[in-house]
C-alpha positions as CSV (number, residue, x, y, z in Angstrom):
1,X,117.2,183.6,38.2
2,X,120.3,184.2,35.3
3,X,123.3,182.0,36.3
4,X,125.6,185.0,34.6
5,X,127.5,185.3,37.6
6,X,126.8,181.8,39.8
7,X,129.1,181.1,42.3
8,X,130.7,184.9,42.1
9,X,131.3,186.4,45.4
10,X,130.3,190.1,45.0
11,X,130.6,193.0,48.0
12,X,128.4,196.7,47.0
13,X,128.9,199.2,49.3
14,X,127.0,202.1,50.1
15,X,123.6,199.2,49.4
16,X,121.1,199.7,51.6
17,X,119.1,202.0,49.3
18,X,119.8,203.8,45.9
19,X,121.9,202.4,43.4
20,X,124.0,200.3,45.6
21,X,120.4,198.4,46.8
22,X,119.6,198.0,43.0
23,X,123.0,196.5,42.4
24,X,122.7,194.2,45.1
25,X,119.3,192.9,43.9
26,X,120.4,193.1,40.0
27,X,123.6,190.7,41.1
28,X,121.4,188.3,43.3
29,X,119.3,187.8,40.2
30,X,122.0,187.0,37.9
31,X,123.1,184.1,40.5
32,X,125.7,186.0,42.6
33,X,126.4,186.1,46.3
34,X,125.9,189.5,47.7
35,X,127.3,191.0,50.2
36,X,125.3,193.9,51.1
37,X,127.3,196.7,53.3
38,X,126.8,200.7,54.5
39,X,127.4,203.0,57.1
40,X,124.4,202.6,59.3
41,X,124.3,205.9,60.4
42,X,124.1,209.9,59.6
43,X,126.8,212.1,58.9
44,X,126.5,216.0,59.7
45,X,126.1,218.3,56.6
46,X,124.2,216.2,54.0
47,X,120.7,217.0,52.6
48,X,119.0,213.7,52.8
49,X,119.4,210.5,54.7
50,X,121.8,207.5,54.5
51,X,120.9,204.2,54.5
52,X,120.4,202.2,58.0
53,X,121.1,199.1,58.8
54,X,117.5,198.3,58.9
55,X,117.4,199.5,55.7
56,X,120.8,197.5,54.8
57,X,119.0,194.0,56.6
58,X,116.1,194.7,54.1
59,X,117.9,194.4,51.3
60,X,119.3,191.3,52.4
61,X,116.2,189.7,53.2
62,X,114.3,190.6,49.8
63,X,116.9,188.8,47.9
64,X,117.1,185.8,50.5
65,X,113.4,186.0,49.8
66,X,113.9,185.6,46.1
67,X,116.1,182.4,46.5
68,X,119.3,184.5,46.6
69,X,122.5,184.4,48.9
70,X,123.9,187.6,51.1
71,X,124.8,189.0,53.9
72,X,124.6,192.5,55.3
73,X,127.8,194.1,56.9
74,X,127.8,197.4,58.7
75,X,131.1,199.3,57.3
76,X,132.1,203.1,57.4
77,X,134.5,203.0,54.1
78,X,136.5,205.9,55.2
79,X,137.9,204.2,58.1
80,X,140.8,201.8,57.2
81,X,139.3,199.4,60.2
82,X,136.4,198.9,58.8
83,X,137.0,198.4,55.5
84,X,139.2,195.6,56.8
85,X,137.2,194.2,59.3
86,X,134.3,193.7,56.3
87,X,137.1,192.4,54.4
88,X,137.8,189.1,56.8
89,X,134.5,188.6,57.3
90,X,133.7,187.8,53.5
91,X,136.6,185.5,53.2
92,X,135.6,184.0,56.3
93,X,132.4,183.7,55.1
94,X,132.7,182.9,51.1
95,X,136.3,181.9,51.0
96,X,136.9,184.2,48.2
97,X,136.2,187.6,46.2
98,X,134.9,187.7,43.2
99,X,133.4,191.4,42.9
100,X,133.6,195.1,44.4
101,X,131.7,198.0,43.3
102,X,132.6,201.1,45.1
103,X,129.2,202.4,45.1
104,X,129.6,204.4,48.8
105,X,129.1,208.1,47.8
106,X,127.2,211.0,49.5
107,X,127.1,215.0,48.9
108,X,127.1,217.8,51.0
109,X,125.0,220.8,50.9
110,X,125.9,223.2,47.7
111,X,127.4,226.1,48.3
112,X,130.4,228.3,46.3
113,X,134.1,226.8,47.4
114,X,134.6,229.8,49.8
115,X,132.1,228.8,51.8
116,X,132.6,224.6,51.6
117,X,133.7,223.7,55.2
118,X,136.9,221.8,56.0
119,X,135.0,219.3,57.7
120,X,132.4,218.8,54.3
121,X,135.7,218.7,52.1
122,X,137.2,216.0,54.3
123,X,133.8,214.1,54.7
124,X,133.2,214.3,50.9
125,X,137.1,212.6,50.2
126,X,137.1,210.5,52.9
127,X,134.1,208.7,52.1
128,X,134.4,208.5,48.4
129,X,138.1,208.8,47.1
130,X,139.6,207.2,50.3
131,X,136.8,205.0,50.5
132,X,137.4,203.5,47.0
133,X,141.1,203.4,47.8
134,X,140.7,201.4,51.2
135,X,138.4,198.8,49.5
136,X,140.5,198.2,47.0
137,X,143.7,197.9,48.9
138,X,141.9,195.2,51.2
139,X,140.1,193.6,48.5
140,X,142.6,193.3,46.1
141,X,145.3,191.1,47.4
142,X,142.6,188.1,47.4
143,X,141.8,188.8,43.8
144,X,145.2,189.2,43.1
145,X,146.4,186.2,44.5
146,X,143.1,183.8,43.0
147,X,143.9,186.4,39.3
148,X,140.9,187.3,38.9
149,X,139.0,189.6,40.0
150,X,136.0,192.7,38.7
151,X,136.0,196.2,40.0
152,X,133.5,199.1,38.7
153,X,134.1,202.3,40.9
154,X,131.6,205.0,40.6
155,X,131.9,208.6,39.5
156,X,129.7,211.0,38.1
157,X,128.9,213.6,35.7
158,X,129.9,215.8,38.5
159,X,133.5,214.6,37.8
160,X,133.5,217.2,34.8
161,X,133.1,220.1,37.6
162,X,129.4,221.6,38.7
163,X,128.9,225.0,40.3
164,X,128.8,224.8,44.2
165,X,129.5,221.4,43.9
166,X,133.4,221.7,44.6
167,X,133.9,218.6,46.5
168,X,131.6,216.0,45.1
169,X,133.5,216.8,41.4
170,X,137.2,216.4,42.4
171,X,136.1,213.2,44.4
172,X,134.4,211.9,41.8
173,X,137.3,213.2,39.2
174,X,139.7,211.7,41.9
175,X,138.1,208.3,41.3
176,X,138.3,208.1,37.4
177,X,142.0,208.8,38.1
178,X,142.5,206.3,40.4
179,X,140.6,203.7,38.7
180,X,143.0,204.0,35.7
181,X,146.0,204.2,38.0
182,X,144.7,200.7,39.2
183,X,143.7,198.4,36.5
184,X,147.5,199.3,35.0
185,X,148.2,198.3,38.1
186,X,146.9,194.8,38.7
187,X,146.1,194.0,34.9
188,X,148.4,191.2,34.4
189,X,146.8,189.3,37.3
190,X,143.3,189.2,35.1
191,X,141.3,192.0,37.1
192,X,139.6,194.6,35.4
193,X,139.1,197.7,37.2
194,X,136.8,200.1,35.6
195,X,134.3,203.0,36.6
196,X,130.3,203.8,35.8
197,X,129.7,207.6,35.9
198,X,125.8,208.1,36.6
199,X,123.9,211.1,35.1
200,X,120.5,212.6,36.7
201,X,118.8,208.9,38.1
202,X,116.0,208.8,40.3
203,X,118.0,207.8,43.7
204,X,117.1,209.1,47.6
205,X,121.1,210.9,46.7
206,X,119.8,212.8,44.2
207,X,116.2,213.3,45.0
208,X,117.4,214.6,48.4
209,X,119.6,217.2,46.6
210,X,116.6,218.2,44.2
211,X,114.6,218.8,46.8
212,X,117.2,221.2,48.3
213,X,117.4,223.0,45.0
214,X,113.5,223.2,44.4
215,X,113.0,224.5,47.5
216,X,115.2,227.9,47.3
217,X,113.5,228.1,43.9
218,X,109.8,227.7,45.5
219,X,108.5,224.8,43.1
220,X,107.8,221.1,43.7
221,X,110.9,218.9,43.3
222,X,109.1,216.9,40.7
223,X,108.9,220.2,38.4
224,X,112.5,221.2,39.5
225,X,113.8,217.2,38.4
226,X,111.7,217.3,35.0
227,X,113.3,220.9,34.3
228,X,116.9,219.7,34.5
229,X,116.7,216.9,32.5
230,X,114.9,218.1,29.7
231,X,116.9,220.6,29.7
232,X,120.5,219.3,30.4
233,X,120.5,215.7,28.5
234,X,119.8,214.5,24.2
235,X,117.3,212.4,25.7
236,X,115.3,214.3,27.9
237,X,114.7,211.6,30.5
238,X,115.7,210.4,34.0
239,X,117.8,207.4,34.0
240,X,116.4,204.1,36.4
241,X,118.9,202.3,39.1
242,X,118.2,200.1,36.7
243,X,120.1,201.5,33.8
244,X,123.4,201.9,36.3
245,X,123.0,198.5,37.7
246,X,122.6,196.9,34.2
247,X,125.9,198.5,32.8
248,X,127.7,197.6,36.3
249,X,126.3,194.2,35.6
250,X,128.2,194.3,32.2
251,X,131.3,195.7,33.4
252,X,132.0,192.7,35.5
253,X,130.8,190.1,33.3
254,X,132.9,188.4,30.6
255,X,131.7,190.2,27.9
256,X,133.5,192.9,29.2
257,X,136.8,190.7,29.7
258,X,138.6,193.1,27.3
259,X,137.6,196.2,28.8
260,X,139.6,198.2,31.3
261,X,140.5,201.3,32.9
262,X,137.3,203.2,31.2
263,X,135.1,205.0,32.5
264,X,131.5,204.7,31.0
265,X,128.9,207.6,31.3
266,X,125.5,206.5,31.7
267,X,123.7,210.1,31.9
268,X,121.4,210.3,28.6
269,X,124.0,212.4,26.7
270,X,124.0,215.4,29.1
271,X,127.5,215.6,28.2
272,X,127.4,215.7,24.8
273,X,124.7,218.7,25.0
C-alpha cells in the first residue's frame, strides 16, 4: 500500500459498485480511510440497479481485507437528514474530514423532454445536484474550520447536452456550475473544490443504459458499447473505473494543490471529435 494519502479521512458516495466502489478501493490503497456510503435501495424509473447495502458492506470488507480502514454508511444524498446523519457519524468516528467525492449519480430511462416525467426530473436533481449541494454544506464547515479540505464532484460528458437525455445533462451541467461557485467560495480556507467528467467507462450505470439502447436496436450490448466508442471518441476505446479513480486520486492529492474550480474530462477525446 502507497502512503499518498495516510491518515486522510475520505467519504465516496454512491460506492457500493461502479466508479464510487473503484474510488473507494483506489483511496484504501493509497493509505486513506474510507468511508464507503449509498442508498441501499431502488428508485422507480431507472434502467439498471443501484448498489445495496450488501453490495456497499462488500466493499468495505475487500479493503478491510487488504489491510485498509472503512466503514460503510447507508445514506440517500437527496435527503438533507441523511446527508447529515452520515456527516456526525464520520466525525464521530474519524474526528475529522479530509475528502468528499460526490460520486452519487443515477439516470433515468431516455426519452425526448416532452415525455421526461416530473417525478424522473425531480429524482434526477435531487439525487445529483442537490445531492452534491447537501454533502458539501454538511461537509464543509469541518474542512473549513481544520482549512483544508479536497472535493472532486462528478459530471459528465452529458453536461454538454445529449438527445433524450434532458435531465442527466442540466444535472450534471448544474454540477460544473456549482463546483466553481464553491471553490471561489471556500478557497482562502485551503480546499480545493474541483469536478471529473467521465466519458463512456465500463460501469453497471452505463452498461445498464447500453443495454436499454441495444435492445430497441436488436443487437448485443457489447456490439452496441463497441459502436459508440469507436465511433464517438479520438481513441476509440472504453475508459476503466480505473482511469476516473486515478484522476480523482490526483485531484485530491498535493500535486494538484494549485488546481481549482476545473473541471477535467476523462472521456478519450469524445469531445474534441
Amino acid at each position: 500500500m502507497s502512503n499518498r494519502f495516510a491518515e486522510k479521512v475520505a467519504i465516496i458516495t454512491g460506492a457500493a459498485r461502479g466508479l464510487g466502489a473503484s474510488h473507494a478501493r483506489a483511496f484504501a490503497k493509497e493509505g486513506a480511510k474510507v468511508v464507503v456510503t449509498d442508498i441501499g435501495h431502488e428508485e422507480k424509473g431507472l434502467v439498471y440497479q443501484l448498489g445495496t447495502d450488501s453490495e456497499m458492506q462488500g466493499v468495505v470488507k475487500e479493503i478491510e481485507a487488504s489491510g485498509g480502514e472503512a466503514i460503510g454508511i447507508t445514506c440517500d444524498v437527496s435527503k438533507a437528514k441523511d446527508v447529515e446523519k452520515m456527516v456526525s457519524q464520520v466525525m464521530d468516528r474519524f474526528g475529522k474530514i479530509d475528502i468528499l467525492v460526490n460520486n452519487a449519480g443515477l439516470v433515468t430511462k431516455a426519452v425526448p423532454i416532452w415525455e421526461t416525467s416530473e417525478e424522473n426530473w425531480d429524482l434526477t436533481m435531487n439525487v445529483m445536484l442537490k445531492g452534491t449541494f447537501l454533502c458539501c454544506k454538511y461537509v464543509l464547515p469541518h474542512m473549513v474550520k481544520q482549512r483544508y479540505g479536497k472535493i472532486v464532484n462528478t459530471s459528465s460528458v452529458g453536461a454538454k447536452g445529449q438527445r433524450h437525455n434532458g435531465p442527466y445533462g442540466a444535472a450534471k451541467a448544474g454540477i460544473e456550475r456549482l463546483t466553481l461557485s464553491i471553490a471561489k467560495d471556500v478557497g482562502e480556507y485551503n480546499i480545493n473544490v474541483n469536478a471529473v467528467a467521465p466519458g463512456n467507462t465500463h460501469s453497471p450505470m452505463v452498461e445498464g443504459v447500453a443495454a436499454h439502447f441495444a435492445k430497441d436496436q436488436g443487437i448485443a450490448p457489447e456490439q452496441f458499447c463497441d459502436e459508440v466508442v469507436k465511433r464517438m471518441s479520438i481513441l476509440g476505446r472504453w475508459s476503466t473505473p480505473e482511469d476516473i479513480s486515478n484522476t480523482v486520486l490526483f485531484l485530491c492529492s498535493e500535486e494538484a494543490r494549485n488546481i481549482d474550480g476545473l473541471v477535467i474530462y476523462v472521456d478519450g477525446g469524445l469531445l474534441n471529435l
